[in-house]
C-alpha positions in Angstrom: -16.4 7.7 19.6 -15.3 7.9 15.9 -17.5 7.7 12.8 -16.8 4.9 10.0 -16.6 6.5 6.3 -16.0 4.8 3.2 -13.6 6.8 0.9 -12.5 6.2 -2.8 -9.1 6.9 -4.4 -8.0 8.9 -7.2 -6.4 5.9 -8.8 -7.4 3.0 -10.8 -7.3 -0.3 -9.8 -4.7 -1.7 -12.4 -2.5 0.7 -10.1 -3.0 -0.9 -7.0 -2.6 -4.1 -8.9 0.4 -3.4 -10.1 1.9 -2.5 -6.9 0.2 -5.4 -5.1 2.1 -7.4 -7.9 5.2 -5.6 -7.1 5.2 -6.4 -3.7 4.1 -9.9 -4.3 7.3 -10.4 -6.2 8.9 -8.7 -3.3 7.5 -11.0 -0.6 8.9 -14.1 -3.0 12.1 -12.4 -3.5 12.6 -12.7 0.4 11.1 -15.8 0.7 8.7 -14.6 2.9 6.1 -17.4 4.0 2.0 -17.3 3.3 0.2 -16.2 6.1 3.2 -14.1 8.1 2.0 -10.8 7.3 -0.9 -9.0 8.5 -2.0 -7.5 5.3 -2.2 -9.0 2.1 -0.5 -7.5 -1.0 -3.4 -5.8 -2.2 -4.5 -3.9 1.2 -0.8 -3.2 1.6 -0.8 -1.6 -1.7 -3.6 0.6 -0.9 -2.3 1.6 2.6 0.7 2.5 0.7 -1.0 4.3 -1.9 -2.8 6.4 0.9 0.4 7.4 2.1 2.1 8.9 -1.1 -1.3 10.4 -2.3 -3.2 11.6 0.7 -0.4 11.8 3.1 -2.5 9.9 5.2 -1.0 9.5 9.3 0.5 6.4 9.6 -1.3 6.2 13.0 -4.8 6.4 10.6 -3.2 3.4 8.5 -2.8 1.7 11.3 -6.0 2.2 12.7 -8.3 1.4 9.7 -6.4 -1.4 8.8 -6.6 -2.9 12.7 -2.2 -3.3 12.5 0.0 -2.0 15.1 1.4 1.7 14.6 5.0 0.5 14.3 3.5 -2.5 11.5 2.2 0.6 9.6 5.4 2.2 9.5 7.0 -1.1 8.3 4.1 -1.5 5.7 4.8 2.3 4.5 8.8 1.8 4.5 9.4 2.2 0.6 12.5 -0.2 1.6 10.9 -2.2 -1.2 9.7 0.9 -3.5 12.7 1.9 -4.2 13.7 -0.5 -6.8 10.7 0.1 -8.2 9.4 3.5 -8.0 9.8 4.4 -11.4 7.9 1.8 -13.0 4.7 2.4 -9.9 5.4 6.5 -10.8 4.5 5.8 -14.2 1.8 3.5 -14.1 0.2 5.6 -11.1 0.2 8.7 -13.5 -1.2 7.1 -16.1 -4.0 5.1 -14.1 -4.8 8.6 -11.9 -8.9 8.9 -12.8 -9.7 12.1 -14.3 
């Protein structure tokens, strides 16, 4: 049995925003078609968000976002974050809620 819980994160939503836009631009970039992935930008950000914050299991990701472990793990890859983590750093520091 497990017990549902709704939880909030330090951040502000212009951060998840931004790195939903990020990865957006990412998706386009690769020419990656609508519909192929099983989480939209914006959950995608927030499961990766999770992870650099929380240090939330990947298997937990997974599992509250009803993906496949080894999809999580893909999702969480900062393959794409890398080109980018300074600008997300940045505006994740300044967005964190007091």
């Amino acid at each position: 049995m497990s017990v549902t819980y709704a939880a909030i994160l330090p951040v502000r939503e212009v951060a998840v925003s931004f790195l939903s836009g990020l990865l957006h631009a990412e998706r386009q970039r690769l020419g990656t078609r609508a519909g192929t992935r099983s989480l939209g930008c914006f959950k995608q950000a927030v499961l990766v968000i999770r992870w650099l914050i929380d240090g939330t299991r990947i298997s937990q990701l997974a599992s509250d976002n009803t993906i496949s472990r080894s999809t999580g793990y893909a999702y969480h890859s900062l393959r794409c974050l890398r080109t980018m983590w300074g600008r997300f750093r940045n505006s994740l520091s300044i967005s964190r809620s007091p």
